[in-house]
Every structure is written in structure tokens, then in C-alpha cells.
C-alpha positions in Angstrom: 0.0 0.0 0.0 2.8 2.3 1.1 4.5 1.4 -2.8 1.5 2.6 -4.4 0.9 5.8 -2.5 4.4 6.4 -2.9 3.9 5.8 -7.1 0.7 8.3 -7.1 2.7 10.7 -5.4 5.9 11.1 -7.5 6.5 14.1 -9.3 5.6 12.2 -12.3 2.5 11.0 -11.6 1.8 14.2 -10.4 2.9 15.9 -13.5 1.2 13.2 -16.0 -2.1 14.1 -13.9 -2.1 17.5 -14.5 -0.9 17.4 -18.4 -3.9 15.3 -18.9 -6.1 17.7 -16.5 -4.7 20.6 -18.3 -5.0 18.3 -22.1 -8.7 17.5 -21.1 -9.2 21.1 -21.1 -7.7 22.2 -23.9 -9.3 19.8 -25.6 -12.7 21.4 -24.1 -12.0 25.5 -24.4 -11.2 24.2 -28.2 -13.9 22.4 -28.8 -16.7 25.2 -27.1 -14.2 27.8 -29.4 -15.2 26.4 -32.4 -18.9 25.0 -31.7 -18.5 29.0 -31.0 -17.0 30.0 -34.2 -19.4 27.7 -35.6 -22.5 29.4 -34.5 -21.1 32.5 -35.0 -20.7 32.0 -38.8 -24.3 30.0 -39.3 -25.7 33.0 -37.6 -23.8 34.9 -40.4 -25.2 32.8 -42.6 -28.1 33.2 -41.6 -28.6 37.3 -41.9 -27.0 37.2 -45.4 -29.6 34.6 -46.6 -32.3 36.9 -44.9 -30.9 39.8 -46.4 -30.4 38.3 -50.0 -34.0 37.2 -50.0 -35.3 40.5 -48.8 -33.6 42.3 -51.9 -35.1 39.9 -54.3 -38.4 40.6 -53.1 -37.7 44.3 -52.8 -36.3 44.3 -56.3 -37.5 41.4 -58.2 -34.5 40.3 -59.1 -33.0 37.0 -58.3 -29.8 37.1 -57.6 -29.0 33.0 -57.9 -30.8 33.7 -61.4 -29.2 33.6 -64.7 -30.6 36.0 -66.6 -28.5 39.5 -65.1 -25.1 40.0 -64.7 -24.5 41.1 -61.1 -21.7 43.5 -62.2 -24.4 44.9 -64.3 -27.3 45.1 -61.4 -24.3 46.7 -59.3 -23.5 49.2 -61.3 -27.2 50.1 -61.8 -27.9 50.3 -57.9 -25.1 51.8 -57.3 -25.9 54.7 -59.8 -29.8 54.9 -58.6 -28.1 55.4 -55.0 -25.2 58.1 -55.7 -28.2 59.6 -57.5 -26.5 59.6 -61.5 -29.5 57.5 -62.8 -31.7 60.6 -61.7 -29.4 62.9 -63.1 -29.4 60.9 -66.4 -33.0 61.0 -65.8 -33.2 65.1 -66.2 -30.4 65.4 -68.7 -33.2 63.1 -71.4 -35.5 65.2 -70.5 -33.4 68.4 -70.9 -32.4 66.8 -74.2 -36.3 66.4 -75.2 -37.4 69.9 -74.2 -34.3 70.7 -76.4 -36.0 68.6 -79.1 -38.9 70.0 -79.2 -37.7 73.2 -79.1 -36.2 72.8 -82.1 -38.8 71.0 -83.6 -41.5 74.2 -83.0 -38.8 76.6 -84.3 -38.6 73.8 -87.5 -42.8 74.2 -87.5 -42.7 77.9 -87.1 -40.4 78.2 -90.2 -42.1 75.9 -92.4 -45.3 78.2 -91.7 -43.9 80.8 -92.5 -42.4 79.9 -96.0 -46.0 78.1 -96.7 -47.6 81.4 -96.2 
């Protein structure tokens, strides 16, 4: 009895019992670190799915969907936001008014030369 107390209570033994204490818990902070990590990135996941589905309904467009580029859709909602698709917008309309200008001026003229 006295030879096995004596084994259990070397500095080995006592050393071996507390790398495997101490390996245990490593072993545990790593795994609750990454179940972590884990939920951490499904919740991620999670609000981009959300947020990709609540632009497709916003917008009608489906992103997964073949049919637009999505540098092409970027570059269009980026212009609507910055505001340059509104400015494009007035500029056709200035361009119009312009038009028609013209086009009276051309109307006036003819009358004019008819008469």
C-alpha cells in the first residue's frame, strides 16, 4: 500500500495528472471555441440569406438567377443610390425639351415659308 501511494505521489505521476487535466481542457475550451466559431458564422449565414432574400423581393431580381449579370445590377444600384440615374433622368428630359424646341422653331419656319 505504502509502494503505491508512494507511485501516485511522485512528481511524475503528479505531472502526468495534470498534463492530462490541463489536455482535457484544452481539448474542451477548443472544442466550445469552435462550436462558437461555428455558431457565429451560421448566424452569419443566416442574416445574409435573410438579407439576400429581402432584396429579391424588394427588387425582383433573383440574384442565384441567370438572366442579369450582377456586375451589371451593381453598377445600376449603385448609380440609382449616388443619385447619377436621376441625373441621367433630367439630362433626357433636358435633351427632349431641347427637341422639341427645335422642332416648334422647324414648325414655325415651315409656316412661315408656306404662307
Amino acid at each position: 500500500m505504502l509502494v503505491r501511494i508512494s507511485q501516485q505521489a511522485t512528481p511524475e505521476a503528479i505531472l502526468e495528472d495534470r498534463n492530462k487535466e490541463a489536455f482535457e481542457l484544452g481539448v474542451k475550451k477548443g472544442r466550445e471555441l469552435t462550436e462558437g466559431k461555428i455558431d457565429y458564422k451560421n448566424k452569419e449565414i443566416q442574416d445574409l440569406k435573410k438579407k439576400i432574400n429581402d432584396f429579391e423581393k424588394a427588387s425582383g431580381i433573383e440574384i442565384s438567377g441567370f438572366w442579369h449579370k450582377p456586375e451589371e445590377v451593381g453598377r445600376i444600384v449603385k448609380s440609382v443610390l449616388e443619385g447619377t440615374y436621376s441625373k441621367e433622368l433630367e439630362r433626357l428630359n433636358d435633351l427632349k425639351q431641347t427637341a422639341l424646341d427645335i422642332a416648334k422653331s422647324i414648325d414655325d419656319i415651315l409656316k412661315k415659308k408656306a404662307t
